[in-house]
C-alpha positions as a Markdown table, in Angstrom:
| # | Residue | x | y | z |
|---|---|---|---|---|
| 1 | Unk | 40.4 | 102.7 | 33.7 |
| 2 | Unk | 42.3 | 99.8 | 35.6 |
| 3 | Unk | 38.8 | 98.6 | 37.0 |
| 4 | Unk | 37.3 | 98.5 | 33.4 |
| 5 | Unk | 40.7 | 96.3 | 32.6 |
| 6 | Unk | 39.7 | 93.8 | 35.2 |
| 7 | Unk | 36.2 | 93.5 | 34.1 |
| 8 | Unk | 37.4 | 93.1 | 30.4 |
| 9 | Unk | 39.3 | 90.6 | 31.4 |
| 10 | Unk | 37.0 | 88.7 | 33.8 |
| 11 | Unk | 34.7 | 88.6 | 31.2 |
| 12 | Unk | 36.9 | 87.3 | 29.0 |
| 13 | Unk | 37.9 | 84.9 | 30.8 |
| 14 | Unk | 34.0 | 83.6 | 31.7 |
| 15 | Unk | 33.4 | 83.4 | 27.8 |
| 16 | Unk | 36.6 | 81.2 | 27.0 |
| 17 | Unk | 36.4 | 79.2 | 30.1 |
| 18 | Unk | 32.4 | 78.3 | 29.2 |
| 19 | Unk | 33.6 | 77.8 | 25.6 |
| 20 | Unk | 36.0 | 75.6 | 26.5 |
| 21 | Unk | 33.5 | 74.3 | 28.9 |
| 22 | Unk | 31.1 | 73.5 | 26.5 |
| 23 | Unk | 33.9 | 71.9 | 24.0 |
| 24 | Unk | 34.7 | 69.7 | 26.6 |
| 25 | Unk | 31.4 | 68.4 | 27.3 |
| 26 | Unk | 31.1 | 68.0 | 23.9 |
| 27 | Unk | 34.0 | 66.1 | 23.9 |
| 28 | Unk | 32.7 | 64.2 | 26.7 |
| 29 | Unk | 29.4 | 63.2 | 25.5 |
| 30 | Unk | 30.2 | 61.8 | 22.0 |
| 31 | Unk | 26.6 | 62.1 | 20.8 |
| 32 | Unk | 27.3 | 62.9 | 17.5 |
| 33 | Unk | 26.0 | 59.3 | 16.1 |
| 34 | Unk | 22.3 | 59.4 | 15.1 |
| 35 | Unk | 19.3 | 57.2 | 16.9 |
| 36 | Unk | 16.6 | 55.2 | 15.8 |
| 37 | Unk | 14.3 | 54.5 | 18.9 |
| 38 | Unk | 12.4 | 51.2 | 19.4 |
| 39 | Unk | 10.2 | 50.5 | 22.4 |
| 40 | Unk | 10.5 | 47.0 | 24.2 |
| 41 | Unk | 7.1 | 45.6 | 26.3 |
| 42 | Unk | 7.8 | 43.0 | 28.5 |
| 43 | Unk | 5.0 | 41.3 | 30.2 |
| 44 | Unk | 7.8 | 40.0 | 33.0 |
| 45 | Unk | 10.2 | 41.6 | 35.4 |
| 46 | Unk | 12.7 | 43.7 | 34.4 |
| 47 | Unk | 14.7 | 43.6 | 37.8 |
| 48 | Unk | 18.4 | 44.7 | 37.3 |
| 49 | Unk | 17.8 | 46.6 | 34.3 |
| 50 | Unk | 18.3 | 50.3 | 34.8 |
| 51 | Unk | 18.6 | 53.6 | 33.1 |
| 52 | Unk | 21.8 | 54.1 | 30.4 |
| 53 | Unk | 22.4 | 49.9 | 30.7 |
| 54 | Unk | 23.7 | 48.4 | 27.1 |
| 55 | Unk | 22.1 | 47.2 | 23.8 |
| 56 | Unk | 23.1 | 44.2 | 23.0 |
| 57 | Unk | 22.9 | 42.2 | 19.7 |
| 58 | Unk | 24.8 | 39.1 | 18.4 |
| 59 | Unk | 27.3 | 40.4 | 21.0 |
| 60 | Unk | 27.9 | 43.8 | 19.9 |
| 61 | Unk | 27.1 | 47.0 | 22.0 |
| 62 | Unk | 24.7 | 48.9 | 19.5 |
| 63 | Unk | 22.9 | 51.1 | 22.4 |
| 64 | Unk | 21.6 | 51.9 | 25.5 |
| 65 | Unk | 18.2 | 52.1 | 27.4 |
| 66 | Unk | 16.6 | 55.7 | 27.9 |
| 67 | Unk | 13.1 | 55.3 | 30.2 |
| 68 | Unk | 11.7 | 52.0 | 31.7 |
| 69 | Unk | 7.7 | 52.6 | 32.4 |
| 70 | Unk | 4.3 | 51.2 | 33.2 |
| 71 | Unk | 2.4 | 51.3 | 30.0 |
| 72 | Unk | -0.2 | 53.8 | 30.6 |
| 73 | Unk | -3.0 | 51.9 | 28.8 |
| 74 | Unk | -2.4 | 48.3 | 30.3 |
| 75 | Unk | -0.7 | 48.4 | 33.8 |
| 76 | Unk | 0.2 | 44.7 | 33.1 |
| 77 | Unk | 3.0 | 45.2 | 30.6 |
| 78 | Unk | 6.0 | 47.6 | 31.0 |
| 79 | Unk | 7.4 | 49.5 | 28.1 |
| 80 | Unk | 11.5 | 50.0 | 27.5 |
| 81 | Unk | 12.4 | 52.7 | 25.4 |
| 82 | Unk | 15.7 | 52.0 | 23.8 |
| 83 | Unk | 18.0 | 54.1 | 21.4 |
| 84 | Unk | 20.2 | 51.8 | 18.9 |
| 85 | Unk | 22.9 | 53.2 | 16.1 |
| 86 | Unk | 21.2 | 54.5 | 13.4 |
| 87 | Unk | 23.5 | 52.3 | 11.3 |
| 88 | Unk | 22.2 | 48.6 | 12.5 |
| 89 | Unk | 19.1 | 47.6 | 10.7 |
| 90 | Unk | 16.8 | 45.6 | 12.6 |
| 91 | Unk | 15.4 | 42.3 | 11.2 |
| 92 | Unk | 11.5 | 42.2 | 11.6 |
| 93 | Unk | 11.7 | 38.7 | 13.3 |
| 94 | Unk | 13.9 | 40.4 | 15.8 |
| 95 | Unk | 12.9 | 39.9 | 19.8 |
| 96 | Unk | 14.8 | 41.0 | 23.0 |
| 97 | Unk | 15.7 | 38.9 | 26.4 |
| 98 | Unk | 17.3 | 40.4 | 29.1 |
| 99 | Unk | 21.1 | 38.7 | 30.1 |
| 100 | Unk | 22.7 | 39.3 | 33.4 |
| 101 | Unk | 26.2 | 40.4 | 33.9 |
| 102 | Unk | 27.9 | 37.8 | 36.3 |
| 103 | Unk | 27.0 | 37.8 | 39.8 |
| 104 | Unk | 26.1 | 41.4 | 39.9 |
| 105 | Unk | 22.6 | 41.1 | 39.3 |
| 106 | Unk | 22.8 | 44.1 | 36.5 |
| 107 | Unk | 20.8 | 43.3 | 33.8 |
| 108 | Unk | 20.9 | 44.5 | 30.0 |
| 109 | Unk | 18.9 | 44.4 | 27.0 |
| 110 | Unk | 19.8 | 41.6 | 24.1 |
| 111 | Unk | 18.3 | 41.1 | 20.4 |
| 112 | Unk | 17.8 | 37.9 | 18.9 |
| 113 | Unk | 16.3 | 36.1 | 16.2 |
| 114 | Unk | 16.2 | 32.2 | 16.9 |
| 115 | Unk | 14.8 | 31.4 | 13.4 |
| 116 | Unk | 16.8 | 33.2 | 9.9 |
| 117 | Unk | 17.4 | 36.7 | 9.6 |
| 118 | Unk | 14.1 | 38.3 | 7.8 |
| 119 | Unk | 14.9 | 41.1 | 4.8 |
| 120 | Unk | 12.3 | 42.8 | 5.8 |
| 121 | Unk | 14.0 | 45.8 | 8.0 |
| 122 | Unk | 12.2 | 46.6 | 11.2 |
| 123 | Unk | 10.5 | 50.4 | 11.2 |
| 124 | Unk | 11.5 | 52.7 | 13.5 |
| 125 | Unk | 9.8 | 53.5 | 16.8 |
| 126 | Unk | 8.2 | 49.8 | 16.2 |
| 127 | Unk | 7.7 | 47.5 | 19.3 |
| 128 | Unk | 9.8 | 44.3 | 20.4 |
| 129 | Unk | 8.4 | 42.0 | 22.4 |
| 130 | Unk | 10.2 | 40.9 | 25.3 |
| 131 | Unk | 11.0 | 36.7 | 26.0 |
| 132 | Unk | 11.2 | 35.5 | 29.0 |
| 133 | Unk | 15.0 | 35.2 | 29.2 |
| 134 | Unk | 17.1 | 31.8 | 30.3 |
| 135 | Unk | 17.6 | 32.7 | 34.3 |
| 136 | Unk | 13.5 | 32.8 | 34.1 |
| 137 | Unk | 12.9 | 29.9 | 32.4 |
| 138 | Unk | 15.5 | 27.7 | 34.8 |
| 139 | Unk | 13.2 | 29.4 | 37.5 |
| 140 | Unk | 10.2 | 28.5 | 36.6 |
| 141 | Unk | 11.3 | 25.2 | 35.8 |
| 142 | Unk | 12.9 | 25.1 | 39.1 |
| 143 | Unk | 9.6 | 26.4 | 40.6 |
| 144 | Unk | 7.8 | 23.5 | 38.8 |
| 145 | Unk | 10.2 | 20.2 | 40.3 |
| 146 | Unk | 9.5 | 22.0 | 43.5 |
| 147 | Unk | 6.0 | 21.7 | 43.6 |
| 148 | Unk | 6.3 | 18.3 | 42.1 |
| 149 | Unk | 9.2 | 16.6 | 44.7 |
| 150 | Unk | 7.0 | 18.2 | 47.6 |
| 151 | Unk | 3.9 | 15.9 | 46.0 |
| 152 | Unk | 5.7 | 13.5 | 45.7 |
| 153 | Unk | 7.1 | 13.6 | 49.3 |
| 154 | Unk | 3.2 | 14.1 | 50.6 |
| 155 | Unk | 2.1 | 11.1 | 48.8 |
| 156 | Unk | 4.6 | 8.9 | 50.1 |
| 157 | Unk | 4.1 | 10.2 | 53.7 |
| 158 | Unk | 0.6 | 8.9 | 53.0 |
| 159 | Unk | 1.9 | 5.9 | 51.5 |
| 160 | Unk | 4.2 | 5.1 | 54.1 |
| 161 | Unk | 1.5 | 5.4 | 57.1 |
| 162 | Unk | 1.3 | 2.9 | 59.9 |
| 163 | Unk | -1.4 | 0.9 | 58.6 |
| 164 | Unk | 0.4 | 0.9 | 55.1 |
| 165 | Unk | 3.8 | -0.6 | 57.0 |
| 166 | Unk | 2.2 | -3.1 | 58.4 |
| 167 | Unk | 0.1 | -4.2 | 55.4 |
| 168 | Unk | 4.1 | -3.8 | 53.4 |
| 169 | Unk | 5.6 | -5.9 | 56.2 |
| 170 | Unk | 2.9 | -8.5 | 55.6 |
| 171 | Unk | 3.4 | -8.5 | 51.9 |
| 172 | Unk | 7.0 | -9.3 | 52.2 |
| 173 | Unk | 6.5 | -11.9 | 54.9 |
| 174 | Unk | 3.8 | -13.6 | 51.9 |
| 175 | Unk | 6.8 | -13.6 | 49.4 |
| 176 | Unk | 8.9 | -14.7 | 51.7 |
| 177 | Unk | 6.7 | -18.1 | 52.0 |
| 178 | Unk | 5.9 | -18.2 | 47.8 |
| 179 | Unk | 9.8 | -18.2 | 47.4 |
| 180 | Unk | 9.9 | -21.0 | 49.6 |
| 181 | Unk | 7.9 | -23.1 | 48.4 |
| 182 | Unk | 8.9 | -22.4 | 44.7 |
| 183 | Unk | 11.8 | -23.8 | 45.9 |
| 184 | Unk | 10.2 | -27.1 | 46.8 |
| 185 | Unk | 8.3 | -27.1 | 43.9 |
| 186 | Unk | 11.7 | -26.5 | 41.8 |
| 187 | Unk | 13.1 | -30.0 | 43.8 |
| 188 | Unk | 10.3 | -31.8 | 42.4 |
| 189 | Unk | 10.1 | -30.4 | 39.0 |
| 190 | Unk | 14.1 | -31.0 | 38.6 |
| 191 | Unk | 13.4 | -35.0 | 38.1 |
| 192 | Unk | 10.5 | -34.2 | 35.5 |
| 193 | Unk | 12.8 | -31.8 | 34.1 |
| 194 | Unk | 15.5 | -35.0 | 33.6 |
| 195 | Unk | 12.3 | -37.5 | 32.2 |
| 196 | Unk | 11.6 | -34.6 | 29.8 |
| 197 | Unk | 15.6 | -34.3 | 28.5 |
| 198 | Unk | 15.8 | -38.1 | 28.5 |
| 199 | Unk | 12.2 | -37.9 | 26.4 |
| 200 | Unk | 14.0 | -35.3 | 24.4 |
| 201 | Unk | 17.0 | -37.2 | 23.3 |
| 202 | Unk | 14.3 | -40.3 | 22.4 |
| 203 | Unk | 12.6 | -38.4 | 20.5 |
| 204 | Unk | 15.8 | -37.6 | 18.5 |
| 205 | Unk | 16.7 | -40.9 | 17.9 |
| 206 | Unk | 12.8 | -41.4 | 16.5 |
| 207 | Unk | 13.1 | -38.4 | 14.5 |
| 208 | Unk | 16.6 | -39.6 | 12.8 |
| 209 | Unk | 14.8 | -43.4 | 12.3 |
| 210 | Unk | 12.0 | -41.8 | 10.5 |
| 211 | Unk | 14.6 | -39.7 | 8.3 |
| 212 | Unk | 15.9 | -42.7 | 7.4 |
| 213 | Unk | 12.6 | -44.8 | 6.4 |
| 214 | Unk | 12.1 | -42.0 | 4.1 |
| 215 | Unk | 15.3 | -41.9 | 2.2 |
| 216 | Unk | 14.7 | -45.6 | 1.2 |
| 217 | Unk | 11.3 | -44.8 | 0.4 |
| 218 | Unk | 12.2 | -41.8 | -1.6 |
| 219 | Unk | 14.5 | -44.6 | -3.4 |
| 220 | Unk | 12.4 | -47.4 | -4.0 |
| 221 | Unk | 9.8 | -45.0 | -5.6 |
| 222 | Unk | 12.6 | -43.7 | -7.9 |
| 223 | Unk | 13.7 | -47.6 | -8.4 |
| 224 | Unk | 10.0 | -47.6 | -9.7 |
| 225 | Unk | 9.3 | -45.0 | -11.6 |
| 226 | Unk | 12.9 | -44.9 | -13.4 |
| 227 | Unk | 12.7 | -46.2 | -16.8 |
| 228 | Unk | 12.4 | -50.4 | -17.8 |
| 229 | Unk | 11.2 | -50.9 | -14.2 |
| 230 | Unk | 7.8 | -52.1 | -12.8 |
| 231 | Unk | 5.8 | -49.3 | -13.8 |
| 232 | Unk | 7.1 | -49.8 | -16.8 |
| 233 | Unk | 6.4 | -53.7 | -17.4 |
| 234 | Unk | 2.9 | -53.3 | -16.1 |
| 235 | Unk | 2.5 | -50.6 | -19.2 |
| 236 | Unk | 4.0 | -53.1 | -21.4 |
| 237 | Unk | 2.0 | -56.5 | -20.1 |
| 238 | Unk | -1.5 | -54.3 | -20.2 |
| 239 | Unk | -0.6 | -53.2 | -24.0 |
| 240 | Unk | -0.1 | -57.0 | -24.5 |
| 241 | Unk | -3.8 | -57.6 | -22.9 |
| 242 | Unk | -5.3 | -54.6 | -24.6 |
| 243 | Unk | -3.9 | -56.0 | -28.3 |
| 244 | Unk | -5.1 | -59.5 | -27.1 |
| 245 | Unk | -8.8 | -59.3 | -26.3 |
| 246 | Unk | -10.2 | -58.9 | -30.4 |
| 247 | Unk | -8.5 | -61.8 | -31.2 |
| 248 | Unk | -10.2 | -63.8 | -28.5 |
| 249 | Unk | -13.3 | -62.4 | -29.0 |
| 250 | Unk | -13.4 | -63.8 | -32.8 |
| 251 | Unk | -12.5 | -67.2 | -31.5 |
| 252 | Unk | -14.9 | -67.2 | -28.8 |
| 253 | Unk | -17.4 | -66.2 | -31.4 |
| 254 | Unk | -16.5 | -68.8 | -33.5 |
| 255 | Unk | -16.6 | -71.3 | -31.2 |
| 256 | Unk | -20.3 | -70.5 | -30.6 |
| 257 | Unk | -21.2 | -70.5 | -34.3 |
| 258 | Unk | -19.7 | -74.0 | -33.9 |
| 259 | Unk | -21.5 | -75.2 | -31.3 |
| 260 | Unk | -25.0 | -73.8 | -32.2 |
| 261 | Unk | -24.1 | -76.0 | -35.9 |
| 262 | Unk | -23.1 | -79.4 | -33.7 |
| 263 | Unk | -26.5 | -78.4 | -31.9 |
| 264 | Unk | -28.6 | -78.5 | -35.0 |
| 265 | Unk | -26.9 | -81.7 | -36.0 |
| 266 | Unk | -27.1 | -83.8 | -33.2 |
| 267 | Unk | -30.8 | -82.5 | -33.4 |
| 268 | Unk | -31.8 | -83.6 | -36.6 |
| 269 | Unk | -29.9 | -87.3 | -36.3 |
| 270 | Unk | -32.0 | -87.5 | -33.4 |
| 271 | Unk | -35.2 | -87.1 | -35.5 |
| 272 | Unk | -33.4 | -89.0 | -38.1 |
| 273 | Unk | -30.9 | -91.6 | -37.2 |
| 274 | Unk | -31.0 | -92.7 | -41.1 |
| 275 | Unk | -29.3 | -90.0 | -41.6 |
| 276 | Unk | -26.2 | -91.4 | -40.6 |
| 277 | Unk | -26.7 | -94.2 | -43.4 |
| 278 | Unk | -28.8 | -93.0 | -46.0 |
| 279 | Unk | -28.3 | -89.0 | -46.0 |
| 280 | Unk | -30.3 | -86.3 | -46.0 |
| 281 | Unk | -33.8 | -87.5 | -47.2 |
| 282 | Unk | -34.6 | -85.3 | -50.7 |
| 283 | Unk | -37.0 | -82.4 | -50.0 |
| 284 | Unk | -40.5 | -83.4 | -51.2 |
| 285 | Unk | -41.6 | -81.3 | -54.3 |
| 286 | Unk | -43.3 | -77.4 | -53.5 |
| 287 | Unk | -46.6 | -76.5 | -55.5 |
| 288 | Unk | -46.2 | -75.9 | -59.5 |
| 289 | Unk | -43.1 | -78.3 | -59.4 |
| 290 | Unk | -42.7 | -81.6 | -60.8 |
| 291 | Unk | -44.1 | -84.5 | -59.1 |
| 292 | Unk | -46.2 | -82.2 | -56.2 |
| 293 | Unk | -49.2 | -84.4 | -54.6 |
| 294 | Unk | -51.3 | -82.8 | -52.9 |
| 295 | Unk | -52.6 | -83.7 | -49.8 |
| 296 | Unk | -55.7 | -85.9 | -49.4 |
| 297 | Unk | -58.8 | -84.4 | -47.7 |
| 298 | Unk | -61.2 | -82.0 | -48.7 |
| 299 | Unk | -60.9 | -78.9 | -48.9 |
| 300 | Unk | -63.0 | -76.0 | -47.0 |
């Protein structure tokens, strides 16, 4: 009987201690929140993230990476599978970058959307791509000045050969004897340079002479146009003229009808000096008047 009591109670004790066991690690784990599961694919390296590392998105922890793989089909790309809080809807715009904690080197996963937030909500078990993150793109950029500042440093070390010195030095010593002789040449221009300002202030004066001759002609042409002034009396004295000219006309045509007269009559008293005496002579009688003769002769 007393060894059946110590198995009873052995065995009791086994099934409270794994209950309690299995309470604890209950306890323990916390995995009562349901999952939705995304899968990342990432065409870069994924070095420092590992197995259980965080979720991130707009700062807040909503998960945790669950398998990091090769993608079967394409060898190129590596899939993340990822559990988030079945509570956070995705956007559909939504893409992950990898951040670094510190100077640790551990990575973890972050979502982002750059542009707004979409309304459309992002499907479960749908893929995310991966960006390259920030650390990656200062490296590559890095990688890039590099490969540029050693170019650079070639070409000069081919710039800056022997020959190339020499043919520098030579250069310098040329400029050297151009800047001298500009300088000559600025000693000779310097007394043109006086000439020109003395032909400058000349020209002034001239300039201030001719302002002048045109005021006083701009004054004497409004002395003459103004009203009562010489334009003026030439207007009048040609109206004068205009009004003139019939009335000399008719005397000048008088006058000839006078002198063709005197003509005729200093013509007949030369034909007829009795004239002046006796008159004109009577005009001899016409045919069918009184007195008519006529002429001797015979007729034809």
């Amino acid at each position: 009987m007393e060894n059946r009591a110590h198995a009873l109670i052995a065995g009791l004790f086994v099934i409270c201690f794994g209950a309690a066991a299995l309470i604890v690690a209950h306890w323990f784990k916390g995995d009562s929140i349901e999952h939705d599961h995304y899968q990342v694919v990432s065409r870069e390296s994924v070095t420092g993230l590992g197995l259980q590392a965080s979720v991130y998105y707009r700062g807040v922890n909503i998960g945790k990476v669950n398998r990091i793989y090769f993608d079967p089909e394409n060898m190129n790309q590596i899939l993340i599978d990822i559990a988030i809080d079945g509570s956070i809807r995705l956007p559909s715009n939504i893409y992950a970058q990898l951040g670094y904690q510190g100077i640790t080197g551990l990575a973890y996963l972050q979502l982002r959307n750059d542009t707004e937030i979409s309304p459309e909500i992002l499907p479960e078990d749908a893929r995310i791509q991966m960006h390259p993150s920030l650390l990656d793109e200062v490296t590559g950029y890095g990688q890039n000045i590099l490969n540029n500042v050693n170019e650079l440093v070639i070409k000069l070390h081919q710039l800056l050969n022997e020959d190339n010195q020499d043919k520098i030095a030579n250069i310098l010593k040329n400029i050297e004897k151009i800047t001298r002789g500009f300088d000559g040449i600025a000693d000779n221009i310097q007394p043109g340079l006086e000439s020109f300002a003395k032909l400058t202030t000349e020209s002034t004066i001239l300039v201030n002479h001719l302002d002048d001759l045109l005021t006083e002609i701009n004054q004497s042409m409004q002395k003459v146009n103004q009203q009562d002034g010489i334009i003026d009396s030439l207007t009048n004295s040609t109206q004068e003229i205009a009004a003139t000219i019939p009335q000399l006309r008719k005397v000048s045509t008088g006058l000839i009808r006078n002198s063709q007269n005197l003509n005729r009559v200093l013509h007949q008293l030369e034909e007829n000096p009795q004239m002046l005496l006796f008159g004109h002579p009577a005009s001899q009688p016409g045919p069918g008047e009184a007195g008519f003769v006529a002429p001797s002769g015979n007729i034809q």
